[in-house]
C-alpha positions in Angstrom: 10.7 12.8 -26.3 11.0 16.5 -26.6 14.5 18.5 -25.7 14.3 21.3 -23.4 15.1 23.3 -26.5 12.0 22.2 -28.3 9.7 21.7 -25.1 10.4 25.3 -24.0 9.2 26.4 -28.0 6.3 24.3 -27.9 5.1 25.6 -24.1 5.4 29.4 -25.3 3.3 28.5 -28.6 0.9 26.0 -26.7 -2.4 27.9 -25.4 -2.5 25.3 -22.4 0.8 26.5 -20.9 1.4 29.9 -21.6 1.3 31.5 -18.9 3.7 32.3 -16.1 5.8 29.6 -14.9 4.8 27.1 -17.2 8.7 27.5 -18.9 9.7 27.0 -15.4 7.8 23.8 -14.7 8.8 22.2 -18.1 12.2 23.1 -16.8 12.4 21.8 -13.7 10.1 18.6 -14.4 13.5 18.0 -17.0 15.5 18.7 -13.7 13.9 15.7 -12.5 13.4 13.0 -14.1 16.4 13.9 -16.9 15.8 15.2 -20.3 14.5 12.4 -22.5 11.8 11.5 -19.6 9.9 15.0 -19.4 7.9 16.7 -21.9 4.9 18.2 -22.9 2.3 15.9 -23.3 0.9 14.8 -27.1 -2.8 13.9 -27.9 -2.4 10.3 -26.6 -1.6 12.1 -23.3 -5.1 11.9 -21.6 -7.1 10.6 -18.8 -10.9 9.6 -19.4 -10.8 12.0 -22.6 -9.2 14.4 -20.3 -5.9 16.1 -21.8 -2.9 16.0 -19.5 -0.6 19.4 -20.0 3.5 17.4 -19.0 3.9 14.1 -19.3 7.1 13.4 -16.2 8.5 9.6 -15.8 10.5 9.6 -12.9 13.2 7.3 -12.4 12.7 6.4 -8.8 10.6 6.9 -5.4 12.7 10.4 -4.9 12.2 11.8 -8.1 8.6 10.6 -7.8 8.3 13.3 -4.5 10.1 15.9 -6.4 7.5 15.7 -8.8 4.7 15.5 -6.4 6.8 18.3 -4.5 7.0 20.9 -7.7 2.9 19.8 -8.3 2.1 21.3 -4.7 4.2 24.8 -4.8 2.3 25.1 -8.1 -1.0 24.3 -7.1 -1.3 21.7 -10.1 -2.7 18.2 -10.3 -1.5 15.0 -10.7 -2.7 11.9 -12.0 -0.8 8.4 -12.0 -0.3 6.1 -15.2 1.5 2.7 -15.5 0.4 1.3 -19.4 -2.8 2.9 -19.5 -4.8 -0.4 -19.9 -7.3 1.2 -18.0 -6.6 5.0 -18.2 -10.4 5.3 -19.7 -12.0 4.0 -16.7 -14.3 5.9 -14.6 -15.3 9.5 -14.1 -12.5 12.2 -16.3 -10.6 14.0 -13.4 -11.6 17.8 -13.1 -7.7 18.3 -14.5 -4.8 16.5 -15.6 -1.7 19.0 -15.0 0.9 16.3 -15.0 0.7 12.9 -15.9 2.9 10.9 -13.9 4.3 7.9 -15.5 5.8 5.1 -13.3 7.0 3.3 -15.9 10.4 3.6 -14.0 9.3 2.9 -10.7 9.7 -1.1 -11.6 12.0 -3.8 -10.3 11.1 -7.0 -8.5 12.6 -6.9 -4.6 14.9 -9.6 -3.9 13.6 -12.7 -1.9 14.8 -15.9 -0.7 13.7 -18.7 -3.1 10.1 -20.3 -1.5 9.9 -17.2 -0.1 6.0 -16.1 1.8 6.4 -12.7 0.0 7.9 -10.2 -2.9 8.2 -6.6 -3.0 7.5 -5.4 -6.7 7.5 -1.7 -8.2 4.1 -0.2 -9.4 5.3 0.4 -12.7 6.6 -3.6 -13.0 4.4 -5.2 -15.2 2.6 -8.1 -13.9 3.6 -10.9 -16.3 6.9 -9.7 -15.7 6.7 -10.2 -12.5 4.7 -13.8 -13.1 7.5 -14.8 -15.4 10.7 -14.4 -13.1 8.4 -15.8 -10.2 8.1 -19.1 -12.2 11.4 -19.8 -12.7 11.5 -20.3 -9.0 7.9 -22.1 -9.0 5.9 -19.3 -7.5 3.7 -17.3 -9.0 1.4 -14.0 -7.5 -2.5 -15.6 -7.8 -3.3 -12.3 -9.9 -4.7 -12.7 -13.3 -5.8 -9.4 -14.2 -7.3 -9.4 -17.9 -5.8 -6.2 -19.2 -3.0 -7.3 -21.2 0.1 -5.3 -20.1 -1.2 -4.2 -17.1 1.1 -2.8 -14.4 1.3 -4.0 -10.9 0.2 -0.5 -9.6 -2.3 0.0 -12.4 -4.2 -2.9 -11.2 -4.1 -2.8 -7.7 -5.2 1.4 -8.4 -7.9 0.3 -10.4 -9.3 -3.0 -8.3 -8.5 -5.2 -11.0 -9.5 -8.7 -10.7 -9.4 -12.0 -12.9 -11.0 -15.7 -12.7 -8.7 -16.8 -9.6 -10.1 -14.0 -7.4 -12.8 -16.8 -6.6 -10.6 -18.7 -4.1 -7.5 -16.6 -3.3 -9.4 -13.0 -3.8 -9.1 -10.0 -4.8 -5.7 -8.1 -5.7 -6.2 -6.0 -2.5 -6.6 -9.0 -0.6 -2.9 -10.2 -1.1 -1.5 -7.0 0.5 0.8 -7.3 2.7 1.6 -4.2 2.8 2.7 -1.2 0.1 4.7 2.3 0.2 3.2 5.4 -1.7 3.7 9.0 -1.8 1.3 11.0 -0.5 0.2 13.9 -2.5 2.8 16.7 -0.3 5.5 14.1 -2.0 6.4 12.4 1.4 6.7 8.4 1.2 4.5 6.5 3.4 4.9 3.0 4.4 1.5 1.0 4.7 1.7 -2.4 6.4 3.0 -4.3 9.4 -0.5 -4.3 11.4 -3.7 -4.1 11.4 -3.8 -0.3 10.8 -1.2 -0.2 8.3 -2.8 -2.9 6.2 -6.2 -1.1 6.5 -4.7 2.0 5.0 -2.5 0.1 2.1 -6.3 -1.3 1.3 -7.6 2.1 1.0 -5.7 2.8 -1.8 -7.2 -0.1 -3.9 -9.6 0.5 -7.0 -8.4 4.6 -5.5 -7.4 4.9 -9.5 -4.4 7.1 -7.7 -6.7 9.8 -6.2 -5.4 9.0 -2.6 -1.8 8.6 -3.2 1.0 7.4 -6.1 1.7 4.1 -5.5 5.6 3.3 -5.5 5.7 -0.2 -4.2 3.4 -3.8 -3.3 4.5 -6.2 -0.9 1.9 -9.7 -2.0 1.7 -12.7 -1.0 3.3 -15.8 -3.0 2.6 -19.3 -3.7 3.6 -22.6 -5.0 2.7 -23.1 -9.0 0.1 -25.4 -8.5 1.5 -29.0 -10.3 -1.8 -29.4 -12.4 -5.0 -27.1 -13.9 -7.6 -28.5 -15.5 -10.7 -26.2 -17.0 -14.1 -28.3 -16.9 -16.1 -26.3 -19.8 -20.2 -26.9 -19.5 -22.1 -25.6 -22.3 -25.3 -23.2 -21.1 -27.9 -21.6 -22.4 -29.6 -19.2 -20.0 -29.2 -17.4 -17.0 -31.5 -19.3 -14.9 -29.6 -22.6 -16.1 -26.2 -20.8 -14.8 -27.8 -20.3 -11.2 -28.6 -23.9 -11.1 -24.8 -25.3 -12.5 -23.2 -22.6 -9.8 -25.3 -23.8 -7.0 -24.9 -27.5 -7.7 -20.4 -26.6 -8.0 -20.4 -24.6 -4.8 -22.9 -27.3 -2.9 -20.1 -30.4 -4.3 -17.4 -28.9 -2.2 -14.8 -29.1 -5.1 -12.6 -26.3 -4.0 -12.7 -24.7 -7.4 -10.3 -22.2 -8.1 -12.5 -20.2 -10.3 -15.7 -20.2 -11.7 -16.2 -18.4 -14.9 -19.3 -17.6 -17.2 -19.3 -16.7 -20.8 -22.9 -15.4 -21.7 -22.4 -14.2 -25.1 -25.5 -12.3 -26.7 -26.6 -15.1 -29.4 -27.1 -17.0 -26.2 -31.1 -17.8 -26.1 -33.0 -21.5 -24.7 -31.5 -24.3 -25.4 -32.9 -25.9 -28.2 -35.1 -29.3 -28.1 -34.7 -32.3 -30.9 -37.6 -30.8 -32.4 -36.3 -27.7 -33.2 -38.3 -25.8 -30.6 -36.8 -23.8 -28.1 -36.3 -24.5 -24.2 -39.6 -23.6 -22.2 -38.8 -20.4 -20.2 -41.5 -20.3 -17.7 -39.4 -21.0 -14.6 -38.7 -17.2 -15.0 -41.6 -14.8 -15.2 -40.3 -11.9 -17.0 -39.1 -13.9 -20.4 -42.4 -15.8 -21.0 -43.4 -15.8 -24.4 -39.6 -15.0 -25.8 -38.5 -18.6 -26.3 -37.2 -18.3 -30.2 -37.1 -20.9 -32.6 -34.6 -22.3 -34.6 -31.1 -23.0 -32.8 -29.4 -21.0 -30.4 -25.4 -20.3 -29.4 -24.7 -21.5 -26.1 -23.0 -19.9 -23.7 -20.0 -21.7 -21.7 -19.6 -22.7 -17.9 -16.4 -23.5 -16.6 -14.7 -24.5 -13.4 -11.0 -24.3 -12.9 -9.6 -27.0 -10.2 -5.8 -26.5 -9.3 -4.1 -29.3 -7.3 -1.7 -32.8 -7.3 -2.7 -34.5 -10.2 -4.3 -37.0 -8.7 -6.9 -34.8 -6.4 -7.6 -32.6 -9.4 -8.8 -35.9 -11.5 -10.7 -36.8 -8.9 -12.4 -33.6 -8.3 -12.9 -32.9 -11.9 -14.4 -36.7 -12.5 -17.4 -35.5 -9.8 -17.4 -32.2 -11.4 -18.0 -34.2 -14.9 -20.7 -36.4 -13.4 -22.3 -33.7 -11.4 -22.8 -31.8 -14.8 -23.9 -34.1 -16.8 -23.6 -34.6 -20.8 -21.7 -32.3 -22.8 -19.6 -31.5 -20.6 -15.8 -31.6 -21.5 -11.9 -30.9 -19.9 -9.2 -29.6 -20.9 -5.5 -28.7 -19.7 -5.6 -25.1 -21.3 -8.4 -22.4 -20.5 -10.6 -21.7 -23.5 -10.2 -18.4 -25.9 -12.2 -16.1 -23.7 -10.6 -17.0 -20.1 -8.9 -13.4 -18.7 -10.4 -11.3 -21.3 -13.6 -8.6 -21.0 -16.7 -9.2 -23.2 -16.4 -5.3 -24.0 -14.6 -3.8 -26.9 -13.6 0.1 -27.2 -16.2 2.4 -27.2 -18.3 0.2 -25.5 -20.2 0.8 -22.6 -18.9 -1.4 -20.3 -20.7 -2.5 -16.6 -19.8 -4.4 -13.7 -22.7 -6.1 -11.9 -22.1 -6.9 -8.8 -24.8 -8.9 -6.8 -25.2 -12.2 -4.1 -24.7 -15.2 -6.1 -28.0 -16.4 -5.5 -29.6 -13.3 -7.5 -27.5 -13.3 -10.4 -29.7 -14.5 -12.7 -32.0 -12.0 -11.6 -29.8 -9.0 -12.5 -28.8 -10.1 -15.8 -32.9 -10.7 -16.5 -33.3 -7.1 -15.3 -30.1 -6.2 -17.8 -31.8 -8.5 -20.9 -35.5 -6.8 -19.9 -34.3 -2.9 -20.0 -32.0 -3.4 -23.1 -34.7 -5.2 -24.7 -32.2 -8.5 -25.8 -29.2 -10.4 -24.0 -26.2 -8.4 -24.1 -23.0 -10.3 -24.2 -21.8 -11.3 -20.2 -18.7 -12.4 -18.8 -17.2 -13.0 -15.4 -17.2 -14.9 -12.1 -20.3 -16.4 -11.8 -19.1 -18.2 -8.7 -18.8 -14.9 -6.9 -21.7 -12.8 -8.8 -19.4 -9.9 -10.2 -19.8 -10.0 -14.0 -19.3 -7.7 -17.0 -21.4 -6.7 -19.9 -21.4 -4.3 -22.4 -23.4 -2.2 -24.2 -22.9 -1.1 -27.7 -21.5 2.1 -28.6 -23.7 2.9 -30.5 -26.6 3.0 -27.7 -27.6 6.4 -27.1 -26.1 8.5 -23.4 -30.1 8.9 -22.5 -30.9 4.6 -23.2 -28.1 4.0 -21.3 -29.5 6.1 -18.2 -32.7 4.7 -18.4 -31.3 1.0 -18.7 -29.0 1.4 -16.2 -32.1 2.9 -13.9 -34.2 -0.3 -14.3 -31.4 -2.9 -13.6 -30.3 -0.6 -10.1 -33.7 -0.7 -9.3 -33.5 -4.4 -9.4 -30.3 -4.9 -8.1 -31.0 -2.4 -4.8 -33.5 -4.7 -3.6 -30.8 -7.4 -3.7 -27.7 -5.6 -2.2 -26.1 -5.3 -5.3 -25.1 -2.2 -7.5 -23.8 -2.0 -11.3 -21.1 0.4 -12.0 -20.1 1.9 -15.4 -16.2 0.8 -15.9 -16.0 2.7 -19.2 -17.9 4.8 -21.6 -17.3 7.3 -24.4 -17.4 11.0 -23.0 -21.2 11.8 -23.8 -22.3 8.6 -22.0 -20.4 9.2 -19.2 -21.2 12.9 -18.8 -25.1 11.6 -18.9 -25.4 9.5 -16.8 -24.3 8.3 -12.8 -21.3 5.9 -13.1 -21.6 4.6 -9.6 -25.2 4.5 -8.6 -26.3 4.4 -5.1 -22.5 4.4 -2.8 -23.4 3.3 0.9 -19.5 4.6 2.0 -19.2 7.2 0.2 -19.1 9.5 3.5 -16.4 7.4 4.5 -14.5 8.2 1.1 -15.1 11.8 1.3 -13.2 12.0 5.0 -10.3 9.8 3.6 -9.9 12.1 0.7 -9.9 15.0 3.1 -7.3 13.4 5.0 -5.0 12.3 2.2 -5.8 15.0 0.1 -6.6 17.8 1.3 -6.1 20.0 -1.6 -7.2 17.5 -4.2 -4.1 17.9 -5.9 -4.1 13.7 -7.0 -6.8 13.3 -9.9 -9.5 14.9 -8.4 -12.8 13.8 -9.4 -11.5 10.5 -10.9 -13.4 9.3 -7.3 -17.4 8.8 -7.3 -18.9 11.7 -5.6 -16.6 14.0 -7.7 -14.2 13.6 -4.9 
């Protein structure tokens, strides 16, 4: 971390700050949050490929308001961060003045033991906050992939994992939050109807409608056994069959998870020959020869021993040969099928039409593309290489929207390199975006918190 002695030479040789009052901004952001947490940021210091000018790490909810205080009287923007698993999601804000690092906005609230509830920072990270739950046998039903995440990083960026298929989404475990509001004052969200409604507001918000400081969540009981119930697949259609057949059995699965990869193809016969795919128009004539990688099904069950054996001995019967269990989830479980520099969707779609979409995906990007995700609540990922070109990305993403808007579902670019994303339309079609542009105006009236990180430029 820079000294104020170096930070004041670096602002007045730095192009970025020189001008007036940048000296005085360094200073008092030192004032702030103390001299080894404020400096001028380096070249890792960016959102979306956009460049952040200070890097301040406040060391609580008051020094958090100072910051968002100094931001206002400045007219300068502001842009959250917790471990930046995600910080290259989305749209580049229009500016990152000052990146504001919650890193020391952390700490797990004390709570009776079997408490309902805990009260954890934003900048807390979430296994942390799994690990010291445990040793009381509770746990937060969150399993966000990004390893490292923060608490406040995934409920900013709508973050969910496998177990979002029975307890739901991240959001959905409010019970309530407190966040500063982009003038600096500290707003609790919670206790009612109307509270709750605006804590949600600020999910997947990637900290364009306020800084997040605290997360009230439900808690529950570790469950006393887990078994994963792996089925090997081969196509899309196949999947849609398996998923219909788990969610008709009434298993109470916890989670439902698919793993497409892109060597997936028709299952091959005895013979050698590939799987007939004429149950699905669009890929007659594609069946391949030789043999094919399969792709992997699998259904988590969480219970007393006893129920869980039962359930997963249907399950086993109900899928038929091949099928195995285990007491551990396999390599994949909790993790993206995207790499950096990826172009990374989210397809989101009614269960019943998922095959459909990722038909539509394989048709437009002429081959499968590796899939992952819950295939129990059709919201899945894929990715594109990075090596695929910003204007075949538009027109791919074109023909699979076209698809999906007949269907009521959308696919949203989660990441991209900086060409891509300045080609193409990240969010598609948004049916509330109205709604998002008045809640901006009301939060934010001055767009001082990561403006344009929202779709609509907002």
């Amino acid at each position: 971390m820079c000294t104020m002695t170096a930070m004041a030479a670096a602002a007045s040789s730095t192009d970025s700050t020189d001008r007036p009052g940048a000296l005085d901004i360094t200073r008092r952001l030192t004032e702030i949050c103390g001299p080894p947490f404020a400096r001028l940021a380096g070249p890792a210091d960016e959102v979306a490929g956009r460049p952040a000018r200070w890097v301040a790490v406040p060391g609580g909810p008051h020094a958090a308001a100072e910051v968002l205080r100094l931001a206002a009287r400045h007219d300068l923007s502001v842009v959250p961060r917790g471990a930046g698993t995600k910080i290259d999601w989305g749209a580049a804000p229009d500016r990152v003045d000052i990146m504001l690092d919650t890193g020391r906005l952390a700490g797990i609230g004390h709570r009776a033991v079997g408490g309902a509830t805990v009260e954890v920072g934003a900048g807390t990270p979430l296994r942390a906050v799994q690990a010291t739950l445990e040793r009381t046998g509770r746990r937060l039903a969150l399993d966000a992939p990004s390893p490292g995440a923060t608490l406040g990083g995934v409920l900013a960026a709508g973050e969910a994992g496998p177990l979002r298929h029975r307890h739901g989404t991240p959001c959905d475990q409010l019970v309530g939050l407190r966040y500063l509001a982009a003038g600096g004052d500290l707003v609790n969200a919670g206790g009612g109807a109307e509270g709750l409604e605006l804590a949600r507001l600020l999910c997947g918000s990637q900290g364009a409608l306020g800084v997040l400081v605290t997360a009230a969540l439900r808690v529950q009981a570790v469950p006393a056994s887990r078994v994963w119930v792996t089925r090997p697949v081969w196509t899309p259609l196949e999947v849609h069959d398996l998923v219909r057949t788990v969610l008709a059995a009434r298993l109470d699965p916890a989670a439902v998870e698919l793993d497409l990869p892109a060597g997936a193809g028709p299952r091959p016969q005895r013979d050698g020959r590939a799987e007939s795919m004429s149950r699905h128009p669009s890929m007659t004539g594609r069946a391949t020869t030789g043999p094919a990688h399969a792709g992997s099904l699998v259904v988590l069950l969480e219970g007393g021993p006893a129920d869980v054996a039962e359930r997963a001995g249907k399950l086993r019967s109900l899928f038929g040969s091949g099928t195995t269990t285990g007491h551990s989830a396999p390599v994949w479980w909790r993790r993206y099928p995207f790499a950096p520099g990826d172009t990374a969707l989210r397809i989101e779609v009614p269960i019943g039409d998922l095959h459909a979409a990722v038909y539509a995906l394989r048709d437009a990007a002429g081959g499968p593309v590796p899939l992952r995700g819950s295939a129990g609540l059709g919201v899945v990922h894929a990715a594109l290489p990075g090596s695929t070109a910003p204007d075949r990305v538009a027109s791919i993403l074109a023909a699979v929207r076209g698809v999906l808007l007949a269907r009521q579902g959308r696919c949203v670019v989660v990441s991209a390199a900086e060409p891509v994303r300045r080609a193409v339309d990240l969010w598609g079609e948004l049916s509330g975006l109205a709604r998002l542009r008045a809640v901006k105006e009301h939060l934010d009236p001055h767009r001082r918190l990561a403006p344009g990180r929202l779709p609509g430029g907002l």
